[in-house]
C-alpha positions as CSV (number, residue, x, y, z in Angstrom):
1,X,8.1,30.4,-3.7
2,X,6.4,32.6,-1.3
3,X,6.2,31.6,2.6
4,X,2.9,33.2,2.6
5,X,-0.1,30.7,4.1
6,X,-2.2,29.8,0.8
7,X,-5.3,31.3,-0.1
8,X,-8.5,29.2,-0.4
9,X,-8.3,29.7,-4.1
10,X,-4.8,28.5,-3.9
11,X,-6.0,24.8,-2.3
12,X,-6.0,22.4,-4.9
13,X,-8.7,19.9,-4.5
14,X,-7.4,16.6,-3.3
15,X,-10.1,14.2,-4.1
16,X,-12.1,13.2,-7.1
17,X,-12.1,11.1,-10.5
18,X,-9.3,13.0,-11.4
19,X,-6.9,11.5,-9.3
20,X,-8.6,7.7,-10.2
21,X,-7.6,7.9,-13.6
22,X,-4.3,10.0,-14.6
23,X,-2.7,10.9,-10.8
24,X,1.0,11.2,-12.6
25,X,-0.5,14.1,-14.7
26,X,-1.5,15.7,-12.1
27,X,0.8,15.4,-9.3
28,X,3.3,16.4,-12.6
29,X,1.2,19.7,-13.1
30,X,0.9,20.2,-9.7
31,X,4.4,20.2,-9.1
32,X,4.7,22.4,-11.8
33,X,2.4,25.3,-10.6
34,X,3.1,24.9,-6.7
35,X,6.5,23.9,-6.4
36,X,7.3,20.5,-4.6
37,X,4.8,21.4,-1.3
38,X,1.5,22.0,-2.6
39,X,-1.5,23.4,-0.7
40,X,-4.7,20.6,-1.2
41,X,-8.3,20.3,0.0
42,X,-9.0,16.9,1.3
43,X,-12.4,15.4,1.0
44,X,-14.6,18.0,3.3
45,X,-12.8,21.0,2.8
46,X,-9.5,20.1,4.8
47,X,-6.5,22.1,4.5
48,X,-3.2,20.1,4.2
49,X,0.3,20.1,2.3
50,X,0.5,17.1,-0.5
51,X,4.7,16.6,-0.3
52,X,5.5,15.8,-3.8
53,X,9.1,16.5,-4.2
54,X,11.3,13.3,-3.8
55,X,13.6,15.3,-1.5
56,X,11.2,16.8,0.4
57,X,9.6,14.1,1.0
58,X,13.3,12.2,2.2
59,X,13.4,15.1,4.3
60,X,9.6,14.5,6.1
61,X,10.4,11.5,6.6
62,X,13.7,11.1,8.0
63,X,12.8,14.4,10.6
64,X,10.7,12.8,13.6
65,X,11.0,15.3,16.2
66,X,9.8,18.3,13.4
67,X,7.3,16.2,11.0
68,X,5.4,13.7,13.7
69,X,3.9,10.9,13.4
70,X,0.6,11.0,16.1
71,X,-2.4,11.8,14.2
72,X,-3.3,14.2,17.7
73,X,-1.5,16.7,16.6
74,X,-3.7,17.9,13.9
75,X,-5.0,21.2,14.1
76,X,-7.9,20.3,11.7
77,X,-9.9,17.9,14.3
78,X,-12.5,20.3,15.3
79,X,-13.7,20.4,11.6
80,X,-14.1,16.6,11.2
81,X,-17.2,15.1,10.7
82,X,-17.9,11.6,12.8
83,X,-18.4,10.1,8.7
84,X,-15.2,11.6,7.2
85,X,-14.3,9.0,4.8
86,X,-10.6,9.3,5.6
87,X,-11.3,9.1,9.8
88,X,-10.1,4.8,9.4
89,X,-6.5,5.7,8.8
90,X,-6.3,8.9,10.6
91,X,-8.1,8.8,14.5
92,X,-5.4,8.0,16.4
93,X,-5.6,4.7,17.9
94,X,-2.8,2.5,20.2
95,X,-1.1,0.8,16.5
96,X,2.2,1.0,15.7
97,X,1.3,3.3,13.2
98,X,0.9,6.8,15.4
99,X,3.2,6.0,18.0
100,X,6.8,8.3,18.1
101,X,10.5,7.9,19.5
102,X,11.3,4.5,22.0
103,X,7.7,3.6,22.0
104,X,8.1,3.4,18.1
105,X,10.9,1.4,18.1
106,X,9.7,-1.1,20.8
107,X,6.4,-1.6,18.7
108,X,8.0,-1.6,15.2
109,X,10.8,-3.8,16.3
110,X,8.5,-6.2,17.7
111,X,6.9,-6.6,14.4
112,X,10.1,-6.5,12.7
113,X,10.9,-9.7,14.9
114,X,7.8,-11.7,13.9
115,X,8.0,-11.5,10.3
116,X,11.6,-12.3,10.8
117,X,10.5,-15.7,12.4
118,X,8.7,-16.6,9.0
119,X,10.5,-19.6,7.0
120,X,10.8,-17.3,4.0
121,X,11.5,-20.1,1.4
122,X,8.3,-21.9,3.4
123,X,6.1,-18.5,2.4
124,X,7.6,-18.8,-1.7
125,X,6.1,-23.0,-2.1
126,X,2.8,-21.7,0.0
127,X,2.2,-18.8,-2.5
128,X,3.1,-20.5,-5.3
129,X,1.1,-23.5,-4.4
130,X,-2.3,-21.1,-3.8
131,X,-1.6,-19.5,-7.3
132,X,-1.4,-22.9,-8.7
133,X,-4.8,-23.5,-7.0
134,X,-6.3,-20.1,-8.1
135,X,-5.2,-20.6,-11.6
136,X,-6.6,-24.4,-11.9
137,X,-10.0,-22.6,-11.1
138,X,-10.3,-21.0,-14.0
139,X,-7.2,-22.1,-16.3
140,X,-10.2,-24.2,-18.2
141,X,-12.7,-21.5,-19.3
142,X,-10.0,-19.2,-21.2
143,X,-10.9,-16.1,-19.8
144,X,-10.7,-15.0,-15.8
145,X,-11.0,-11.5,-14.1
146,X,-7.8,-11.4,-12.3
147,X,-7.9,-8.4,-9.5
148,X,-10.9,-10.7,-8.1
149,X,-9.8,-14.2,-8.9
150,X,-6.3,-13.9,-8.3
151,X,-4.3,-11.1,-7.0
152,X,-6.7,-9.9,-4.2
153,X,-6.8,-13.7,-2.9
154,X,-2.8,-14.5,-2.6
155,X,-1.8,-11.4,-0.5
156,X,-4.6,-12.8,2.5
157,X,-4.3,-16.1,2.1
158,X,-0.4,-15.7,2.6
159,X,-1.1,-13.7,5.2
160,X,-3.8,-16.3,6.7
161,X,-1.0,-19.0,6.6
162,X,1.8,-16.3,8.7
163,X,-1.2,-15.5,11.1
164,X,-2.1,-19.0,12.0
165,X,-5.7,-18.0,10.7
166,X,-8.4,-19.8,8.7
167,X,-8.5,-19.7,5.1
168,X,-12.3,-19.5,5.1
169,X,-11.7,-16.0,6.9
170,X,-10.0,-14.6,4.0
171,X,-12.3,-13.6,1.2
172,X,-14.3,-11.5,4.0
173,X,-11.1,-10.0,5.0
174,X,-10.3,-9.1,1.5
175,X,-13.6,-7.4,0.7
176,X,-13.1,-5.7,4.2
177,X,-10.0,-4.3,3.8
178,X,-10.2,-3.4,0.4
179,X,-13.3,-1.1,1.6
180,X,-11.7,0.3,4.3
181,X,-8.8,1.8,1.8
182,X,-11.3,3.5,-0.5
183,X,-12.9,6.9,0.0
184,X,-16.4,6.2,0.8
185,X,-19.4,5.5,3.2
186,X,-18.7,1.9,4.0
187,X,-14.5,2.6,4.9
188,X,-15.6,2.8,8.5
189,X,-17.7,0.5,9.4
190,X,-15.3,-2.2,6.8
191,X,-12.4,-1.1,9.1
192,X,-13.9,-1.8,12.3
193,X,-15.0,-5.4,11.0
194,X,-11.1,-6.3,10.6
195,X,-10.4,-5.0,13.6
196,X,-13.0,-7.0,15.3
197,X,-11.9,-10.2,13.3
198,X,-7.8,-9.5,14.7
199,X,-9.7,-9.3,18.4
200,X,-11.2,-12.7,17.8
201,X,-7.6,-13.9,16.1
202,X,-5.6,-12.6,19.5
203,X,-8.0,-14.5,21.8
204,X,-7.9,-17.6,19.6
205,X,-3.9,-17.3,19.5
206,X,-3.9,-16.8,23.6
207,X,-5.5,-20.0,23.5
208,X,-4.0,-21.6,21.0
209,X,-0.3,-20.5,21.0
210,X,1.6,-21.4,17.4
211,X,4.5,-20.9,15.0
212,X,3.0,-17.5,14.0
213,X,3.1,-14.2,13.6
214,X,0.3,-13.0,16.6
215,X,1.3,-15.7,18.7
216,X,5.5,-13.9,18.4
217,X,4.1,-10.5,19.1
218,X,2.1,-11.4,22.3
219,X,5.3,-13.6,23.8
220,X,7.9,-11.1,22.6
221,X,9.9,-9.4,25.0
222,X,8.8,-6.2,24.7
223,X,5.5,-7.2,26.2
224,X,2.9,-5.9,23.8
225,X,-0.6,-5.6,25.4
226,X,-3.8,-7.6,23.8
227,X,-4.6,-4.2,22.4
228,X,-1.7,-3.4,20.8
229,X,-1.2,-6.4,19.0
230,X,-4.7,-6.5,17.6
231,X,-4.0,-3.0,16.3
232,X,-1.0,-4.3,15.0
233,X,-2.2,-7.1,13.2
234,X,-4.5,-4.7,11.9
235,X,-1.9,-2.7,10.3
236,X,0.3,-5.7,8.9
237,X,-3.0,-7.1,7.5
238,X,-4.1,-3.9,5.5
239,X,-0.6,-3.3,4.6
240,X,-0.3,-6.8,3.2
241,X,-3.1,-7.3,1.7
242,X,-4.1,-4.4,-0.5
243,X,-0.7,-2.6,-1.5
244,X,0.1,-5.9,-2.5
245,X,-2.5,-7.0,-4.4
246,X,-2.3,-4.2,-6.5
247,X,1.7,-4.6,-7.0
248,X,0.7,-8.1,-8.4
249,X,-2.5,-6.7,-10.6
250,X,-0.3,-3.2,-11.5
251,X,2.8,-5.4,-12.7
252,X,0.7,-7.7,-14.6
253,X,-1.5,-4.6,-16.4
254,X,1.7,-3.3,-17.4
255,X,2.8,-6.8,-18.7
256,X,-0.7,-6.7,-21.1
257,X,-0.3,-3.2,-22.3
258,X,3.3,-2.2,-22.5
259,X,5.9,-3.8,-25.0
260,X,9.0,-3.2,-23.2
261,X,8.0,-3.9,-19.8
262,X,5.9,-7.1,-21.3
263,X,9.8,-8.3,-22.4
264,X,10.9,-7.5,-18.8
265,X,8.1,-9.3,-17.1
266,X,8.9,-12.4,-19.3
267,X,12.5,-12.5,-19.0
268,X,13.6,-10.8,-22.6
269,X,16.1,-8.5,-19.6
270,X,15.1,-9.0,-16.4
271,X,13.8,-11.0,-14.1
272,X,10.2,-10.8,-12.3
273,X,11.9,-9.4,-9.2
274,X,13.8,-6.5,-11.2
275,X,10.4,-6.0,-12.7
276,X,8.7,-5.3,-9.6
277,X,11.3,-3.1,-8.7
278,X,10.2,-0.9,-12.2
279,X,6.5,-1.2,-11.2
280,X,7.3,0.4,-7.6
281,X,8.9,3.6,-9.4
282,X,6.2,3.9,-12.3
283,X,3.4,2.6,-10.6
284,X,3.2,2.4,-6.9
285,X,0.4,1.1,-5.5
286,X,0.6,3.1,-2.4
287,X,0.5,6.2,-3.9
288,X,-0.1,8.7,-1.2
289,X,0.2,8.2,2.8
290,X,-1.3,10.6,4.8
291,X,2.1,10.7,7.2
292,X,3.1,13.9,9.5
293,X,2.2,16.7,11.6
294,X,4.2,19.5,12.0
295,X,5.3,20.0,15.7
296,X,6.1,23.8,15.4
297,X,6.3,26.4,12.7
298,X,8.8,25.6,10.1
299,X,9.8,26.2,6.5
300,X,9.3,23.5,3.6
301,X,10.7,24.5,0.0
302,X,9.3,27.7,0.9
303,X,6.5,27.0,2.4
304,X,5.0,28.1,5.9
305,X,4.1,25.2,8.0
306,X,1.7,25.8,11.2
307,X,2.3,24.1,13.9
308,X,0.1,20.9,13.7
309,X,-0.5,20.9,10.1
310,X,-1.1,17.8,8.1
311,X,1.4,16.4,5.5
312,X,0.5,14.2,2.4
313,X,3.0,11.9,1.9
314,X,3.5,12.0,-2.0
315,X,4.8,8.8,-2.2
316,X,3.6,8.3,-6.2
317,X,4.6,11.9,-7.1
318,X,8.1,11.9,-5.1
319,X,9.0,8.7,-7.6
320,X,8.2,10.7,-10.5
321,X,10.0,14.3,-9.5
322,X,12.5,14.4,-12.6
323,X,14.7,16.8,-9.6
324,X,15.4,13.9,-7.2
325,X,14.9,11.1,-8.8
326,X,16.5,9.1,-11.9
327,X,14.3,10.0,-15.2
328,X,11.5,8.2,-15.6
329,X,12.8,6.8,-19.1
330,X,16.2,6.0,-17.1
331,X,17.0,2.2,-16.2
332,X,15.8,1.7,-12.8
333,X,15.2,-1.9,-12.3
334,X,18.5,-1.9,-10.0
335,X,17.7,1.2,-8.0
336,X,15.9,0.5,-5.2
337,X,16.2,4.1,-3.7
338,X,11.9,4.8,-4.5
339,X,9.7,6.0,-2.0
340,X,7.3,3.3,-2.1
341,X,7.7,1.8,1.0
342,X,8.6,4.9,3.0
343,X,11.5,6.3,4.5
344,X,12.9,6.4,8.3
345,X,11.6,5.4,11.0
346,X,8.5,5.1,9.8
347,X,9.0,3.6,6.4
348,X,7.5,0.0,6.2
349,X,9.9,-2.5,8.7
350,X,12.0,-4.8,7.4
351,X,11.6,-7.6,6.5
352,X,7.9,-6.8,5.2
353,X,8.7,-4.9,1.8
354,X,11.1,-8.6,1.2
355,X,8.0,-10.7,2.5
356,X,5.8,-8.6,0.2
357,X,8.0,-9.0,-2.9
358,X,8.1,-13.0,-2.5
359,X,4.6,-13.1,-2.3
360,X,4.2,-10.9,-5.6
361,X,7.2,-12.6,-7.5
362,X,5.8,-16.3,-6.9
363,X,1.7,-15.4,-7.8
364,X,3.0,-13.4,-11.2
365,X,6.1,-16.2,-11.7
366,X,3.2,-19.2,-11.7
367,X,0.8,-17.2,-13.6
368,X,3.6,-16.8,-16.4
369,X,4.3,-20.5,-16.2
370,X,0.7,-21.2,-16.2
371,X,-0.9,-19.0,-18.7
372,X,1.8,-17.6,-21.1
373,X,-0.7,-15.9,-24.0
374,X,-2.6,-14.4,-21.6
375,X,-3.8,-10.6,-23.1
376,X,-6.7,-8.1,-22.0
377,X,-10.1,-8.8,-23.3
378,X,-10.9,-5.3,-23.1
379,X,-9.3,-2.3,-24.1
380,X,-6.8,-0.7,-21.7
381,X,-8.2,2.9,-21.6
382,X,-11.5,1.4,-20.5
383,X,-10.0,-0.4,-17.1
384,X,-11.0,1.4,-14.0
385,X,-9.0,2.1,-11.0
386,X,-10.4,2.1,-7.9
387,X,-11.6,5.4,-6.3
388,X,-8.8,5.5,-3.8
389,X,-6.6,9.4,-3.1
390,X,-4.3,6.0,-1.1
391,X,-4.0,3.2,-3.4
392,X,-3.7,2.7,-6.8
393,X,-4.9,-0.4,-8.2
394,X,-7.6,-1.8,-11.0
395,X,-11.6,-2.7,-10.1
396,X,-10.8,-5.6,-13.0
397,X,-8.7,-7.2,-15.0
398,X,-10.5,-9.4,-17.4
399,X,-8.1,-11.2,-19.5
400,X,-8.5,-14.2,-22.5
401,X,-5.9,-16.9,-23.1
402,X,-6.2,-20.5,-24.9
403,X,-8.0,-23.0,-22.3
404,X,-5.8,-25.1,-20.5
405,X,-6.6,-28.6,-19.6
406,X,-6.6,-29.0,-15.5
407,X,-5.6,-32.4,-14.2
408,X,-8.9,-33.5,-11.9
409,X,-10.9,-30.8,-12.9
């Protein structure tokens, strides 16, 4: 591979329905014509680098001090309009999420400190209590749509509960978030709602100090300003909510439309937990993450990196790479070594990815229990994802299955 800086005509376009439909194809054929660093186009014409090889992405990841994390560094920010689509999870703002070095550590261990004080077994009977609840809504009628009616709910609502919040503020939050995620007009002004509604939370939580998550982060010793936790929250929140609801709504597509895994799902050699595992190297719902900026001039498989160039994260693409990764038609419910959530210092903190699996495994374990014929009322080519380069997850899931009689209802 030459070291040469692309061409225009080189760029691959990084955006479109392309990418909603069939991504593995393409990151597949990418790979295949650019080697495992390919040269994109982002939405407006912006040059970056989509990483797609699993070990150059293990390599991005695990270098700080060469592939950085603070969004400033970009060399594309005079080109940015005010609208780009993308700005929400880009602009640098004082999160967790752009900070470097101790600074990083202080502020990620803070957050790894508060999700540690949540009574995990506590989090399983709430989860499985609000799927019971979700399920009894609509267990009678024999049909449901399940992205909306369940598995966009149980990811806020759980994190309502370790946030001390209302659960009347949660269907707002999940629209909100949900927006904010997608490539479109509305991401900005959805993203700036949730941060408003984690400003009102921190004030609430400064007067009303609990057993929760916000109210850990604004007494923990590190001594995190009102700012910084709000931007915080912010992060936990939209990296709860949506990744997670699309584990839940991927895993339980793949049940309706796949044999083998439907045996998995339903215990013929495997548990639900080994089955999410599968879904994360298949099907992750993060699928890309725009991640690092280079801090000097460097090499990557071959290719020349500028000094403040932007790297994609091919999160989705790195799981598939049949070069660093087991194949894809290989037993991998007990390898856990996917890029799904991250790697180094910036991968997601523990104990989130276990927090996030408890909250999947109990929604799909009662809606098994619950509603054990369930099957798609539609056919599976005509589900749509949603129009995300970030996430991968269904509009809709409308599913049949025999009416169930609902005690009280």
């Amino acid at each position: 591979m030459t070291a040469d800086a692309p061409s225009a005509e080189e760029r691959v376009p990084f955006h479109g329905a392309l990418f909603e439909q069939d991504p593995s194809a393409l990151y597949a054929e990418m790979r295949r014509l650019h080697g495992p660093v390919v040269p994109v186009l982002l939405d407006g014409d912006l040059p970056a680098w989509l990483v797609t090889g699993y070990r150059e992405v293990h390599q991005v990841t695990g270098d700080d001090e060469l592939f950085a994390r603070d969004t400033r560094r970009w060399n594309q920010w005079e080109h940015v309009p005010e609208d780009w689509p993308l700005l929400p999870y880009v602009m640098h703002n004082p999160s967790v999420m752009f900070t470097e070095g101790d600074e990083h550590r202080r502020r990620a261990g803070a957050i790894g400190d508060a999700l540690s004080s949540v009574d995990q077994f506590d989090l399983r009977l709430h989860c499985e209590r609000i799927a019971d609840r979700l399920v009894d809504g609509f267990a009678g009628s024999g049909e449901a749509e399940l992205m909306a009616q369940f598995a966009q709910q149980i990811p806020l609502l759980a994190v309502a509960k370790m946030f001390g919040m209302s659960e009347a503020e949660a269907p707002q939050l999940v629209r909100d978030v949900a927006i904010s995620l997608d490539v479109g007009p509305d991401a900005i002004p959805a993203y700036m709602r949730v941060q408003e509604s984690m400003g009102r939370l921190v004030a609430e939580k400064h007067r009303n100090p609990g057993s929760d998550v916000p109210s850990h982060l604004l007494s923990h010793p590190s001594g995190l300003a009102d700012e910084e936790v709000v931007q915080d929250l912010l992060v936990v929140t939209a990296a709860a909510q949506q990744p997670t609801a699309n584990w839940i709504g991927n895993s339980i597509r793949l049940m309706l439309t796949d044999d083998r895994f439907s045996m998995t799902l339903t215990g013929g050699r495997g548990s639900v937990g080994q089955a999410l595992n599968e879904v994360l190297w298949h099907d992750t719902p993060t699928q890309n993450f725009i991640g690092r900026f280079a801090v000097r001039d460097t090499l990557l498989a071959g290719r020349r990196i500028r000094a403040g160039d932007m790297l994609v994260l091919g999160l989705a693409a790195a799981n598939a790479d049949p070069h660093g990764s087991l194949s894809l038609d290989s037993d991998l419910m007990g390898n856990r070594a996917h890029m799904s959530f991250g790697h180094g210092e910036h991968g997601c903190p523990f104990p989130a990815p276990e927090v996030a699996e408890i909250i999947a495994g109990a929604t799909i374990e009662v809606l098994l229990d619950r509603l054990p014929d369930l099957a798609l009322s539609v056919p599976a080519e005509s589900l749509v994802w949603r129009p995300s380069l970030w996430m991968r997850g269904l509009e809709a899931l409308p599913v049949a299955f025999t009416p169930a009689y609902v005690s009280g209802v």
